[in-house]
C-alpha positions as a LaTeX table, in Angstrom:
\begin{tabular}{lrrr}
\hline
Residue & $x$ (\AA) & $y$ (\AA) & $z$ (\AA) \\
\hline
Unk1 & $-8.44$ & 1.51 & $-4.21$ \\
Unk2 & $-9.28$ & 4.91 & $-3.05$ \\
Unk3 & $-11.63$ & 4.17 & $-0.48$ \\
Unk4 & $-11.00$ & 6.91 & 2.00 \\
Unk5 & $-8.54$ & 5.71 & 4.24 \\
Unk6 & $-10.28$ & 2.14 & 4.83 \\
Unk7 & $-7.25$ & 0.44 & 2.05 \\
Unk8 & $-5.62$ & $-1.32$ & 4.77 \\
Unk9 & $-8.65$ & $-2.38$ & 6.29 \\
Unk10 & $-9.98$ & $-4.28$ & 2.74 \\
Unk11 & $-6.26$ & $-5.71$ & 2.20 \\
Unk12 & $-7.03$ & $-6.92$ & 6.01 \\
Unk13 & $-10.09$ & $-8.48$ & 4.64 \\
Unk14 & $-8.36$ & $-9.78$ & 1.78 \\
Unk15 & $-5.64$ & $-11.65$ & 3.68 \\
Unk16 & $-6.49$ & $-15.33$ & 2.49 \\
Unk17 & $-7.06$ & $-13.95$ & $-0.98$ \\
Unk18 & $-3.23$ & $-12.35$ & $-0.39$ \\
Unk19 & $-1.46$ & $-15.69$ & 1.21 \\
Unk20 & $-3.04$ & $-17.84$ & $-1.55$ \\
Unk21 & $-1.37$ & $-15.20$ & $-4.21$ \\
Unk22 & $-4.71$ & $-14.80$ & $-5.98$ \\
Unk23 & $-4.44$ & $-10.77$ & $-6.43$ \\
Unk24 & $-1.60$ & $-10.05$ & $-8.70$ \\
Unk25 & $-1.97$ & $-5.81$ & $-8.34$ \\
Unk26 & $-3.35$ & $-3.65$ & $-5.74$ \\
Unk27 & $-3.34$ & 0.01 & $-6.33$ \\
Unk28 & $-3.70$ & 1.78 & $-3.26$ \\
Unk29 & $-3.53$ & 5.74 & $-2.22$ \\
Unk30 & $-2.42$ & 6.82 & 1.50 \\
Unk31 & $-3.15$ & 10.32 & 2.47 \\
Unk32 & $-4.89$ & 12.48 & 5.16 \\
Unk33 & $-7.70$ & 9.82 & 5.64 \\
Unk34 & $-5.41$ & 7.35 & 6.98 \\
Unk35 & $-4.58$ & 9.80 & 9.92 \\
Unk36 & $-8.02$ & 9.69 & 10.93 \\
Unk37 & $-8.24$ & 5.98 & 10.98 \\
Unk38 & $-4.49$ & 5.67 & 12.84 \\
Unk39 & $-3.13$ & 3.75 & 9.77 \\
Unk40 & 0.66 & 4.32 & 8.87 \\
Unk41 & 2.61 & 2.95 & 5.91 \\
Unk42 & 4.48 & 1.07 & 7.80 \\
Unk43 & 1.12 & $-1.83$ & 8.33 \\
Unk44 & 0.87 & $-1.84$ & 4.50 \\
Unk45 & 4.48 & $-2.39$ & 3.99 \\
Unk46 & 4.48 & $-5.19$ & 6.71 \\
Unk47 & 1.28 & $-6.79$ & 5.09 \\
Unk48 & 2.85 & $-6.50$ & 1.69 \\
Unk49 & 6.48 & $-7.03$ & 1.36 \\
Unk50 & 8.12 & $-10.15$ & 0.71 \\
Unk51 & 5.03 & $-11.02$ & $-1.29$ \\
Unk52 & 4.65 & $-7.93$ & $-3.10$ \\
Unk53 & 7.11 & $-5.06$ & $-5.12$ \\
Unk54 & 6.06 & $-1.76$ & $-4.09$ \\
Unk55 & 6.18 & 1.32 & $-6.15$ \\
Unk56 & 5.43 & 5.01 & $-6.10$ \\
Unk57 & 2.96 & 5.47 & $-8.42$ \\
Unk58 & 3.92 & 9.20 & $-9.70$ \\
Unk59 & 3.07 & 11.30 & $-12.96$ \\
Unk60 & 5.98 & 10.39 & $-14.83$ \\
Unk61 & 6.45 & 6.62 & $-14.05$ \\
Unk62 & 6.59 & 4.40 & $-11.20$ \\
Unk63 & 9.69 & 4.35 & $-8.29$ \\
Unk64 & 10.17 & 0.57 & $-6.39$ \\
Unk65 & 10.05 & 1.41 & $-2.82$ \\
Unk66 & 13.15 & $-0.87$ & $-1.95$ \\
Unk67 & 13.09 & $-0.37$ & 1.94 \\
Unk68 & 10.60 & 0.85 & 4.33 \\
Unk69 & 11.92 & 4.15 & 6.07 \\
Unk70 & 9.87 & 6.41 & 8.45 \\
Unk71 & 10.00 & 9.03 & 5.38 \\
Unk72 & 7.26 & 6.97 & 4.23 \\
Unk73 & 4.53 & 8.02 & 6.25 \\
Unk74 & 3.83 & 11.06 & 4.23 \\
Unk75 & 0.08 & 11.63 & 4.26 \\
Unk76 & 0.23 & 13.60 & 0.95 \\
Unk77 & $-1.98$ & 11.88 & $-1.25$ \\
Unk78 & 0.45 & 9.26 & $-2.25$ \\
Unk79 & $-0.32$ & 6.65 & $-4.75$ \\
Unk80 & 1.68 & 3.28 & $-4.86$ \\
Unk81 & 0.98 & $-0.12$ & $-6.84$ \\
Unk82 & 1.54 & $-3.89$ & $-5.51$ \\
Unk83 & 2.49 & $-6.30$ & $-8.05$ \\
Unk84 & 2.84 & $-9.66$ & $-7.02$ \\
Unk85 & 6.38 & $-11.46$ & $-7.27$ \\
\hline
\end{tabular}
């Protein structure tokens, strides 16, 4: 998804889809839009973990974010994947 800064708000909508385990990857970017909307990593990592591995999504591979850590909330234009455990 690279909707803008409105990613959290269609994983909110996509809850049910999310506890049922029906969406196996979500590819989502965080950056400067989320500031406007007030969104921090910290809601997707809350929405996502436990049901969900989380990577950076970078140029040379992917990185599995392992913990969440206020480092996190870098609004850089950071791209991360989902994939369903």
């Amino acid at each position: 998804m690279d909707i803008q800064g409105y990613e959290y708000n269609i994983l909110l909508g996509a809850k049910e889809l999310l506890s049922r385990r029906k969406i196996q990857y979500i590819q989502f970017e965080f950056d400067e839009p989320n500031i406007e909307n007030r969104i921090f990593f910290k809601e997707f990592w809350e929405l996502l973990r436990g049901k969900y591995d989380i990577y950076h999504s970078l140029y040379n591979g992917l990185i599995k974010v392992e913990n969440y850590h206020y480092s996190l909330e870098n609004y850089s234009c950071m791209n991360y994947l989902a994939i369903r455990k």
